[in-house]
Backbone as a chain_set.jsonl record, in Angstrom:
{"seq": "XXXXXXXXXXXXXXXXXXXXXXXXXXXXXXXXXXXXXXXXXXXXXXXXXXXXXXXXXXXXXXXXXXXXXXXXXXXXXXXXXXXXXXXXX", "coords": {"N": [[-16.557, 9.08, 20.639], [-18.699, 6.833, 18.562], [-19.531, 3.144, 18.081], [-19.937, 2.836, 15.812], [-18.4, 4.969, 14.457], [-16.196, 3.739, 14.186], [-15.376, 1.823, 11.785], [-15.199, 3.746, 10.008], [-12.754, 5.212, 10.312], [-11.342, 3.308, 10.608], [-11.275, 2.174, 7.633], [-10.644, 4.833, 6.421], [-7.817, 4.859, 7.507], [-6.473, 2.721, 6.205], [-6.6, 3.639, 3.719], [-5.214, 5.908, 3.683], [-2.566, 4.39, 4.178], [-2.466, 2.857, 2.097], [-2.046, 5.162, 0.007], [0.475, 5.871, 0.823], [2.169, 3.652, 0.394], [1.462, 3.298, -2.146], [2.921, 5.578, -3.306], [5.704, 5.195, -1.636], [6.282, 3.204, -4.091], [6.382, 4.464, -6.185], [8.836, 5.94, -6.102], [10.781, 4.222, -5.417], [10.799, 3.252, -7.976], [11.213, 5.026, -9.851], [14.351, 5.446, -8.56], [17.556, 4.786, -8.893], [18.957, 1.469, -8.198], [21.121, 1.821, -6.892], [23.199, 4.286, -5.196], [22.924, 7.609, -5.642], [25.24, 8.523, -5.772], [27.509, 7.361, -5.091], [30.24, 4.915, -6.19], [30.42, 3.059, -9.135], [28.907, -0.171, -9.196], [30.112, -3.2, -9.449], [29.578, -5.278, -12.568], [28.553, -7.817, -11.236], [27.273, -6.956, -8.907], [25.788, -4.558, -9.634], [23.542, -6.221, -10.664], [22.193, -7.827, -8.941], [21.663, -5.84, -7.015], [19.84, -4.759, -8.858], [17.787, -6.421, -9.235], [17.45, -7.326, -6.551], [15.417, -4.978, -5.92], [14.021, -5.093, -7.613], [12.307, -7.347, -6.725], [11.756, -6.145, -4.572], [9.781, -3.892, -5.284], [7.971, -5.664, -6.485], [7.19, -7.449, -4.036], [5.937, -5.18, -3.31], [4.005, -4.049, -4.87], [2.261, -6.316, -4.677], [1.72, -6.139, -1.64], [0.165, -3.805, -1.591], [-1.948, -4.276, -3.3], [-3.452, -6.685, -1.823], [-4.133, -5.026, 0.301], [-5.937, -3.25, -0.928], [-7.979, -5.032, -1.919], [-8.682, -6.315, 0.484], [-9.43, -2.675, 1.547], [-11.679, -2.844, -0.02], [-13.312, -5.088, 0.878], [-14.039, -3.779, 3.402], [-15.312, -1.358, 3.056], [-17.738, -2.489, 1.988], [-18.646, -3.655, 3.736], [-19.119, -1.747, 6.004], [-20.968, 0.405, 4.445], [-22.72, -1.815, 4.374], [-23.059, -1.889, 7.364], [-23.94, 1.024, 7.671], [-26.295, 1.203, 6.283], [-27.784, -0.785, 7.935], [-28.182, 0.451, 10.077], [-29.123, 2.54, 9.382], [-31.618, 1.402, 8.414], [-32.746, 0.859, 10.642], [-33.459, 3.326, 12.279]], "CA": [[-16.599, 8.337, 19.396], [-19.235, 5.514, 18.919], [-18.904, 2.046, 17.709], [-19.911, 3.22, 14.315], [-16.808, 5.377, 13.838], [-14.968, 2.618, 14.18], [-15.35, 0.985, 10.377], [-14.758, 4.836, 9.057], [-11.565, 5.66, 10.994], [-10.385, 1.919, 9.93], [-10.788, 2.696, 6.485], [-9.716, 5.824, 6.084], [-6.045, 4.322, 7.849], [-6.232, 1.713, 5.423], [-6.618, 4.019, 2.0], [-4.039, 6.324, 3.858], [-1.485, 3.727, 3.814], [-2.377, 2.697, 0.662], [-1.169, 6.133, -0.375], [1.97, 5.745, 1.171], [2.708, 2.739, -0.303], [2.1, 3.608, -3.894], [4.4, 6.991, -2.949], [6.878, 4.284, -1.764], [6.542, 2.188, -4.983], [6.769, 5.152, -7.048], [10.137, 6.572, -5.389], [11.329, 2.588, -6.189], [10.434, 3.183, -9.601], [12.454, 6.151, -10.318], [15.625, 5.319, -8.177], [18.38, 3.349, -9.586], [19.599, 0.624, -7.724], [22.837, 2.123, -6.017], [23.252, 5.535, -4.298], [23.089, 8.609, -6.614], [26.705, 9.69, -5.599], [28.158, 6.429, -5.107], [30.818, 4.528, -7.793], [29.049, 2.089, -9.968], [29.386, -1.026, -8.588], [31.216, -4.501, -10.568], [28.398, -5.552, -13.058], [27.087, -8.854, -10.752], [26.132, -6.612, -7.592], [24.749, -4.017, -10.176], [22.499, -7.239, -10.922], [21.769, -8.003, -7.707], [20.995, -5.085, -6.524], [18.547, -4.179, -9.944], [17.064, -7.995, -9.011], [16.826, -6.812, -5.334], [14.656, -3.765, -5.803], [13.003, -5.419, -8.162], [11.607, -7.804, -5.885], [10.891, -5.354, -3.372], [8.856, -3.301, -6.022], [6.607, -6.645, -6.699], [6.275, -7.339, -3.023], [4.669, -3.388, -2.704], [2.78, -4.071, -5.428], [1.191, -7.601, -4.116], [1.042, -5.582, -0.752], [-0.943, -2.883, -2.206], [-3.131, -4.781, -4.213], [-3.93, -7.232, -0.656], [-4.715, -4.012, 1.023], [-7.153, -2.684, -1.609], [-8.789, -6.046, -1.585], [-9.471, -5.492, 2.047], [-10.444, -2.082, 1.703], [-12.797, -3.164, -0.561], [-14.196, -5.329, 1.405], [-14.459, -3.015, 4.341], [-15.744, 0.041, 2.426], [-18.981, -3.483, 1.788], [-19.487, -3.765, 5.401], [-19.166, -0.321, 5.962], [-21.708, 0.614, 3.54], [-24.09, -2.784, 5.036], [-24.049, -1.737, 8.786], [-24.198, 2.148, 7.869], [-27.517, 0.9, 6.074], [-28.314, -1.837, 8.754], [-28.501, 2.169, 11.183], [-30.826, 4.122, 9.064], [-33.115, 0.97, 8.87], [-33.19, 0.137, 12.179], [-33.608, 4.228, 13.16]], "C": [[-17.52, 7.136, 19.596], [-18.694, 4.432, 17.893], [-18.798, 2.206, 16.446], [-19.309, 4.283, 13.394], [-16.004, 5.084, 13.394], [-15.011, 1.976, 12.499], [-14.774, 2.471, 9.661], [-13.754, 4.838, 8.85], [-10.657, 4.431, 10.41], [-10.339, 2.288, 8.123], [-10.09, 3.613, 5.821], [-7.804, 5.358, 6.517], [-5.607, 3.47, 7.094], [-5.709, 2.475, 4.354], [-5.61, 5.23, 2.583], [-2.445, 5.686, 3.569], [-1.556, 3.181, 2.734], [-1.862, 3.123, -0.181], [-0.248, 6.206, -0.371], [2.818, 5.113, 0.483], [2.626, 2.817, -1.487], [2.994, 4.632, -3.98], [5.896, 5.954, -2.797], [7.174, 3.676, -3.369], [6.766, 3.332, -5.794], [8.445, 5.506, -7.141], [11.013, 5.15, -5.783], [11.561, 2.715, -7.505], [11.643, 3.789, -10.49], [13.346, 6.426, -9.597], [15.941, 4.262, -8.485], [18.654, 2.663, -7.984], [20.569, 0.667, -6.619], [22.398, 3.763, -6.022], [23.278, 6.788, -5.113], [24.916, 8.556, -7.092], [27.875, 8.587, -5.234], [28.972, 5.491, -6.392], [30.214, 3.031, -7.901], [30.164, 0.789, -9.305], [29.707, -2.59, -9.901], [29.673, -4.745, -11.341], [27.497, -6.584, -12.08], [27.019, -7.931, -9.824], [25.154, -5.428, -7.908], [23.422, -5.229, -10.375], [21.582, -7.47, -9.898], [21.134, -7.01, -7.17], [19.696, -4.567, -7.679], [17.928, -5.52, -8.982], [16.28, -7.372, -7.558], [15.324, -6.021, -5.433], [13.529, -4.227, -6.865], [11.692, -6.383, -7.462], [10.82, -7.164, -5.081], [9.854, -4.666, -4.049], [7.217, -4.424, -6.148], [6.13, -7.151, -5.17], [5.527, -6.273, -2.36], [3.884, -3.973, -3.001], [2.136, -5.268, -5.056], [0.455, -7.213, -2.558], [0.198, -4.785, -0.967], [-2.204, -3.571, -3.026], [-4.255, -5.964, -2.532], [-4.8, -5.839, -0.154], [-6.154, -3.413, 0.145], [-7.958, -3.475, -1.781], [-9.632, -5.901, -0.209], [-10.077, -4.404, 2.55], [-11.415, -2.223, 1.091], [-13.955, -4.006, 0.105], [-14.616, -4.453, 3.658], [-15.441, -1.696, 4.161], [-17.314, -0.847, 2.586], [-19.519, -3.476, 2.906], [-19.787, -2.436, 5.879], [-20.766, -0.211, 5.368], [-23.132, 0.046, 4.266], [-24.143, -2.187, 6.192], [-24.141, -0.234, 8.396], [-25.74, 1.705, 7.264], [-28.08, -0.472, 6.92], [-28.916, 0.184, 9.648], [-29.456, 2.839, 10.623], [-31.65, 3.309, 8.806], [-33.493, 0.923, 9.724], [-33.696, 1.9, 13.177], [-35.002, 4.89, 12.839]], "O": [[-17.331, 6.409, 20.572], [-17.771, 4.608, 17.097], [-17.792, 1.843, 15.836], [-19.496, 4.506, 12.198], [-15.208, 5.559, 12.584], [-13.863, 1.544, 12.402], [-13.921, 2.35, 8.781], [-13.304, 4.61, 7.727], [-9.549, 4.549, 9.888], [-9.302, 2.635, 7.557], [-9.229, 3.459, 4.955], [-6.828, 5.593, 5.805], [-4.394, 3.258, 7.107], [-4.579, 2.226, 3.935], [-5.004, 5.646, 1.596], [-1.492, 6.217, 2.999], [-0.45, 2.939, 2.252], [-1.285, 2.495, -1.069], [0.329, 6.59, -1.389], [3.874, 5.535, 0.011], [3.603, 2.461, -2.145], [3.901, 4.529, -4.806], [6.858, 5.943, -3.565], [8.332, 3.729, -3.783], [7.827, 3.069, -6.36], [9.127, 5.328, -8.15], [11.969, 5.279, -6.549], [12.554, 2.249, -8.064], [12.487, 3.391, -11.293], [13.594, 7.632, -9.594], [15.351, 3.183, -8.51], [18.561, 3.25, -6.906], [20.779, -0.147, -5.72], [21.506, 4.295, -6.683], [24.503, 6.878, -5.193], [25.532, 8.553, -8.158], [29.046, 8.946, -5.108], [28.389, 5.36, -7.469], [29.751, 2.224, -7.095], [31.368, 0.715, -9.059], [29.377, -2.62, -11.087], [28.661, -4.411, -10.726], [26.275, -6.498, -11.963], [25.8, -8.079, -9.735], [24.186, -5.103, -7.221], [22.285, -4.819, -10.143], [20.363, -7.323, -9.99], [19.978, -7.214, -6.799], [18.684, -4.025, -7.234], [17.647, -5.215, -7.823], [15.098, -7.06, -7.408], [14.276, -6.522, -5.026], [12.382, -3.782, -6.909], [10.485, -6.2, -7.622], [9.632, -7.366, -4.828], [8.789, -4.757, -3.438], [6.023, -4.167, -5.998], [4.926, -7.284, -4.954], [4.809, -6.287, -1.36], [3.05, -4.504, -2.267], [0.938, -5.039, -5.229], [-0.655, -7.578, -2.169], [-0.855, -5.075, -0.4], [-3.32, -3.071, -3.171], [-5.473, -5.89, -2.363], [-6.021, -5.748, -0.279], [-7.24, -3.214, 0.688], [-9.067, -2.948, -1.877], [-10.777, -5.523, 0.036], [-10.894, -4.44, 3.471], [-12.376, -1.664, 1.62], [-15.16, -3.783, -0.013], [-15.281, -4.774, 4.643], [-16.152, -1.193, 5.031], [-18.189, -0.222, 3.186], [-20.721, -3.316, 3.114], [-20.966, -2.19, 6.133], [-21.668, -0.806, 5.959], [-24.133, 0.673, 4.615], [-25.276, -1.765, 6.423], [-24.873, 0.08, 9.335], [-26.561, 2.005, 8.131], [-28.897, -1.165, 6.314], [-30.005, 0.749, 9.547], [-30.361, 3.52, 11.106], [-32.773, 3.813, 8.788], [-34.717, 0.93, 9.863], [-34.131, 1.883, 14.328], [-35.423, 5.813, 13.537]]}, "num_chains": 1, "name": "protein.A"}
């Protein structure tokens, strides 16, 4: 592998987990709160727990959105040294 694998292989692991994580946030999306098969719980820890998951849903999505920032700017450099190589060859 040379050095100029290295920016591919990083991206691609990036926009892999990217995947993941909107798969996660989806699966968030469309599960309630509490356990399928479990009895409904007193109204405040139904709250709590909606509140919970809700949080966790907006820290995906602020993680996901960081990450696509970054691949974005990796895909830029990427892009610059793969065209820094075919001037310089």
């Amino acid at each position: 592998m040379s050095s100029s694998d290295i920016p591919k292989l990083v991206h691609d692991n990036m926009h892999l987990r990217i995947s993941e994580l909107n798969e996660l946030l989806a699966t968030l999306r469309r599960s309630p709160p509490q356990a399928q098969n479990a009895p409904a719980p007193a109204p405040a820890a139904a709250a709590a727990a909606a509140a919970d998951q809700d949080r966790t849903i907006r820290e995906l999505r602020a993680t996901i959105q960081k990450l696509e920032i970054q691949l974005l700017h990796l895909s830029a450099a990427y892009d610059a040294q793969s065209e820094l190589i075919r001037n310089t060859r």
